[in-house]
MMTF fields as JSON, N, C-alpha, C and O atoms, coordinates in Angstrom:
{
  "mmtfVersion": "1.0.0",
  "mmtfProducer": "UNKNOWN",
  "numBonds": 267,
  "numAtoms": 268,
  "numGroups": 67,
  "numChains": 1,
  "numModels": 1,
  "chainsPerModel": [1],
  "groupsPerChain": [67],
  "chainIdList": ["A"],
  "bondAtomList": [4, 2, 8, 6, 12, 10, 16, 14, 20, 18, 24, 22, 28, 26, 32, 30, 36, 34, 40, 38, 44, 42, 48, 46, 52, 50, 56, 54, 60, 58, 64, 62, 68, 66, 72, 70, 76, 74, 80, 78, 84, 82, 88, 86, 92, 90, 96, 94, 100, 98, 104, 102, 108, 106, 112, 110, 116, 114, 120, 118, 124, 122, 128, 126, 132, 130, 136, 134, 140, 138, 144, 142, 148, 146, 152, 150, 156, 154, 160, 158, 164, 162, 168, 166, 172, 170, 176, 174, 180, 178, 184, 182, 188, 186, 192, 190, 196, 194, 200, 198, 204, 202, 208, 206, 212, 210, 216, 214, 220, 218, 224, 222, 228, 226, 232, 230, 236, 234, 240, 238, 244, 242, 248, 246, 252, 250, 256, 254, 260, 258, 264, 262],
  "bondOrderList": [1, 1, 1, 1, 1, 1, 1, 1, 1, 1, 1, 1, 1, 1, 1, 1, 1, 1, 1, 1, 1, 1, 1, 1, 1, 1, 1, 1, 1, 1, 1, 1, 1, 1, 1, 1, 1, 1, 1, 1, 1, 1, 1, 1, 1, 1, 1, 1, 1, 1, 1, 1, 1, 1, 1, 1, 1, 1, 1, 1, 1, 1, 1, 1, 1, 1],
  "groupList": [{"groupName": "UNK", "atomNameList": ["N", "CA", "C", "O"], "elementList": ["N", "C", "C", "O"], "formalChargeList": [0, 0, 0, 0], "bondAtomList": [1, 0, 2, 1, 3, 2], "bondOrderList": [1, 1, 2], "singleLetterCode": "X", "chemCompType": "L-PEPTIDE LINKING"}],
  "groupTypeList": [0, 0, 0, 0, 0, 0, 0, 0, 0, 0, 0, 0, 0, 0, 0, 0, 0, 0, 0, 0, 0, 0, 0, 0, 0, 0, 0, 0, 0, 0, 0, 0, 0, 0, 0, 0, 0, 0, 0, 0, 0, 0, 0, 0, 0, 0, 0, 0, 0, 0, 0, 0, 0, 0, 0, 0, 0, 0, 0, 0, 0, 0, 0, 0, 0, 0, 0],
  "groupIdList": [1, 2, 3, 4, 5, 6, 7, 8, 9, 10, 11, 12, 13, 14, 15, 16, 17, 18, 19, 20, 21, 22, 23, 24, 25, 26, 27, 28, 29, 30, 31, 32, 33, 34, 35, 36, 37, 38, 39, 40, 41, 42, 43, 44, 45, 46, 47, 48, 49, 50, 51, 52, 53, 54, 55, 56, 57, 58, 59, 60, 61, 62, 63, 64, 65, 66, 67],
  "secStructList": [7, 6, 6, 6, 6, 6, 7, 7, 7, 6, 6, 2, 2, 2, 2, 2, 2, 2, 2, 2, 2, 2, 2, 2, 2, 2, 6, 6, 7, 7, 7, 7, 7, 1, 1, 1, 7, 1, 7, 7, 7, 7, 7, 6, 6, 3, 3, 3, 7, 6, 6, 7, 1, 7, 1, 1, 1, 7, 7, 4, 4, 4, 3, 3, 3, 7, 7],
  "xCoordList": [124.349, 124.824, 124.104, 124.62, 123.093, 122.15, 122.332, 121.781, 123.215, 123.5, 124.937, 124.761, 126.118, 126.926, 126.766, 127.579, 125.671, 125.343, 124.811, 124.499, 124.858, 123.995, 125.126, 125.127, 125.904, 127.025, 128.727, 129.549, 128.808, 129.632, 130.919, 131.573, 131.157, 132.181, 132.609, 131.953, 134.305, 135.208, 136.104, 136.95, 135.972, 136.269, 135.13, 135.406, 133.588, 132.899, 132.137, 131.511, 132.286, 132.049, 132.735, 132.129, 134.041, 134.84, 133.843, 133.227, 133.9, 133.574, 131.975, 131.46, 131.312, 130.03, 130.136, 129.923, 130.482, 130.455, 131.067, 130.973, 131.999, 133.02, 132.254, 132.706, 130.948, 130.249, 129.248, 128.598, 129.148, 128.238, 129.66, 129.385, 131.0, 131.604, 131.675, 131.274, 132.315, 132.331, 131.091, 131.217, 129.989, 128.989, 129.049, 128.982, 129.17, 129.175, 130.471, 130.379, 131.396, 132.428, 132.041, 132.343, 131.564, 131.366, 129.988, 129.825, 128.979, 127.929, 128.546, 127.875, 130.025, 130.278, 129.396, 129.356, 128.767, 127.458, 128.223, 127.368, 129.214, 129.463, 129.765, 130.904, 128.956, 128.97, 128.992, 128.096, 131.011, 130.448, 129.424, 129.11, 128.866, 128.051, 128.572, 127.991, 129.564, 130.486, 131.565, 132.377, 132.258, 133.685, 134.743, 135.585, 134.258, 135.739, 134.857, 134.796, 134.155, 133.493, 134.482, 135.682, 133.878, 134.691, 135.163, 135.583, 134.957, 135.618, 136.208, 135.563, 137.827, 138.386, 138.781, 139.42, 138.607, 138.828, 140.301, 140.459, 141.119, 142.534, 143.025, 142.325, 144.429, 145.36, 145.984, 146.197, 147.135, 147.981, 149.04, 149.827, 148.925, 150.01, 149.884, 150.824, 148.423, 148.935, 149.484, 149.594, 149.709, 149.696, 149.719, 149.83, 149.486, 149.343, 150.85, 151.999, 150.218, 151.845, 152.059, 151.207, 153.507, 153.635, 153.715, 153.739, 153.765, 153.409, 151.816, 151.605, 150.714, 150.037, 149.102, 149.043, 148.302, 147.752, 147.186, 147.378, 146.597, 145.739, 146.094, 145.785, 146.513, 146.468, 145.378, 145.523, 144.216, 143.203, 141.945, 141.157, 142.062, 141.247, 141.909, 143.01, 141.297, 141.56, 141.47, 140.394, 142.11, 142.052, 142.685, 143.727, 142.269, 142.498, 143.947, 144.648, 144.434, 146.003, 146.932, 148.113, 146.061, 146.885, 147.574, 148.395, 147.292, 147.256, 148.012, 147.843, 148.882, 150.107, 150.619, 150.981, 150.573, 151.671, 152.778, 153.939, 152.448, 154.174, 154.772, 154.233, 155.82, 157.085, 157.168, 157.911],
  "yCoordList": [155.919, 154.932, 155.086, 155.125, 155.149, 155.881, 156.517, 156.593, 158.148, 159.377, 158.294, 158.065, 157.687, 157.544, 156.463, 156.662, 155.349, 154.696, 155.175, 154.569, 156.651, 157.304, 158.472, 158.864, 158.922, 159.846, 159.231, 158.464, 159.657, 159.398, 159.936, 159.526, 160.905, 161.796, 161.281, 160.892, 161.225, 159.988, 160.753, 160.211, 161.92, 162.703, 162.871, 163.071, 162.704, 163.532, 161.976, 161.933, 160.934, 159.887, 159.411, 159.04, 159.389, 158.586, 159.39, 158.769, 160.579, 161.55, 161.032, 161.054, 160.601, 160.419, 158.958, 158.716, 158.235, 156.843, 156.569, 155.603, 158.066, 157.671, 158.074, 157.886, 158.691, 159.058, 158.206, 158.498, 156.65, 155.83, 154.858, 154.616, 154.307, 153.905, 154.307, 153.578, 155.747, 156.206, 155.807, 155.4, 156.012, 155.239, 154.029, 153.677, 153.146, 152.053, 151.645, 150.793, 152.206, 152.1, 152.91, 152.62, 153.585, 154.18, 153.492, 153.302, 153.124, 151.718, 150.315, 149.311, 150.302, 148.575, 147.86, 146.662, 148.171, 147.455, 146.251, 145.472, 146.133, 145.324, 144.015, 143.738, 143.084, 141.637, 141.047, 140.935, 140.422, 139.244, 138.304, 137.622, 138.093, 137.137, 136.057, 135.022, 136.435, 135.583, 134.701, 135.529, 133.649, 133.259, 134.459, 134.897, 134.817, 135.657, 137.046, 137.204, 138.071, 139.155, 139.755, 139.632, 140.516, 141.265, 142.813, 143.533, 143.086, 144.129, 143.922, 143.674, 144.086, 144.307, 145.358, 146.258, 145.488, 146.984, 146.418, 145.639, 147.383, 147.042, 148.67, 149.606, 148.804, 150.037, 149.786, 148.644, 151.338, 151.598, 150.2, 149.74, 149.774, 148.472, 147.133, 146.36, 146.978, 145.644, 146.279, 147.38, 144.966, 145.205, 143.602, 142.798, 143.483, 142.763, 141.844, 142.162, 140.624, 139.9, 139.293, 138.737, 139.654, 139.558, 138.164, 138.188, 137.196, 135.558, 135.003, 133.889, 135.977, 135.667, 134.568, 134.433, 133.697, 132.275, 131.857, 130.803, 132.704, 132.833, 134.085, 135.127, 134.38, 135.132, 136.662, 137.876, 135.562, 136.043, 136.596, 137.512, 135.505, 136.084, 136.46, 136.007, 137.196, 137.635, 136.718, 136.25, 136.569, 135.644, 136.146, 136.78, 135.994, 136.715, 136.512, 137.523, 135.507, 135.081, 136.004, 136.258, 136.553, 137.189, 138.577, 139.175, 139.131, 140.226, 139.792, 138.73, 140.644, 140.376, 141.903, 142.88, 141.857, 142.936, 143.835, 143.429, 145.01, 145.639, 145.716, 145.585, 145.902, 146.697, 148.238, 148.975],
  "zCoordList": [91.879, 90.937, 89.599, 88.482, 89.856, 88.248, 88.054, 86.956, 88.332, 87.477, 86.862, 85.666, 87.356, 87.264, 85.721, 84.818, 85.543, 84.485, 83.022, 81.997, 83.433, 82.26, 81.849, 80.682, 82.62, 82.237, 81.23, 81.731, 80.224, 79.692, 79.169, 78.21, 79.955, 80.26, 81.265, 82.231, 81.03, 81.938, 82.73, 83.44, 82.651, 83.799, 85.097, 86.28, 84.399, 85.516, 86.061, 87.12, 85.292, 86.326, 87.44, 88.445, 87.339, 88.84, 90.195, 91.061, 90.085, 91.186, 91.402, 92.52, 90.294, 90.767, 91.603, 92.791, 90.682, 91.5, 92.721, 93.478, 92.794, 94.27, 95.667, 96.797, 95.321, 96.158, 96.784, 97.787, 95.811, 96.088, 96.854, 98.029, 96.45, 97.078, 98.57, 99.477, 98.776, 100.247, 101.281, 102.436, 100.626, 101.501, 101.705, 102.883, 100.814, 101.184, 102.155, 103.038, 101.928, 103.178, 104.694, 105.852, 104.351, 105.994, 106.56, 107.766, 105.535, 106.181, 106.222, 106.46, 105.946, 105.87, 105.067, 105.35, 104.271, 103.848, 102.444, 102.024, 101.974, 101.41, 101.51, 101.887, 101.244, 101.118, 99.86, 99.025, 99.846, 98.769, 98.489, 99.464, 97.525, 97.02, 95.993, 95.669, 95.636, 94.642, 94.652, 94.239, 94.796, 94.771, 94.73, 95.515, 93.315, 92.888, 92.216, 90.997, 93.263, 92.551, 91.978, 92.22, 91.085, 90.22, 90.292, 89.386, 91.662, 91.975, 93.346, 94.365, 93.222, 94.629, 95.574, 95.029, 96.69, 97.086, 98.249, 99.189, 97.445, 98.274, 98.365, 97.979, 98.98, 98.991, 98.647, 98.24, 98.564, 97.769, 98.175, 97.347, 99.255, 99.943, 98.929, 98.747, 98.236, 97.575, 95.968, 95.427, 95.661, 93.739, 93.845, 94.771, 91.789, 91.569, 91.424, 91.12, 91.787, 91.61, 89.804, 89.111, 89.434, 88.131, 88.081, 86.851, 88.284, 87.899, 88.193, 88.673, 87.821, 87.896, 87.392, 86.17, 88.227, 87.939, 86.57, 85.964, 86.292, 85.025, 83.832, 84.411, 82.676, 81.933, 81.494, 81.354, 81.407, 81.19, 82.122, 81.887, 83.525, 84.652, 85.998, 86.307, 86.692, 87.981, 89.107, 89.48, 89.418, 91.106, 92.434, 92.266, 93.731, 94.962, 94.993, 94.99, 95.019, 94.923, 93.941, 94.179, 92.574, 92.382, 93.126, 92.431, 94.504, 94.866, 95.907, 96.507, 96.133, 97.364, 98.087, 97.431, 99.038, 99.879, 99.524, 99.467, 99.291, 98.884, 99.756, 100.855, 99.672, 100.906, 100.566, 101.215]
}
């Protein structure tokens, strides 16, 4: 996560940081601490729903199921 905060080339960060994600998915190690943290981890199955609650902020409700 510290090479990834100091690199500013936006090609060669996703790949760094995706290496600190994958761990944390294969340790389960993620716990909210927040109401509404600010990063969600979903699949390609949701999107966002276009009548969303708020304009300006993110909320869990906004995210729904595709077909």
């Amino acid at each position: 996560m510290d090479l990834g905060a100091v690199e500013f080339d936006q090609e060669k960060r996703p790949p760094i940081y995706q290496k600190g994600i994958d761990e944390g998915v294969k340790m389960k190690d993620t716990l909210p601490v927040a109401y509404r943290p600010p990063v969600f981890v979903h699949s390609k199955n949701v999107k966002i729903n276009d009548n969303a609650l708020s304009p300006i902020d993110i909320d869990v409700n906004d995210f729904v199921w595709s077909n």
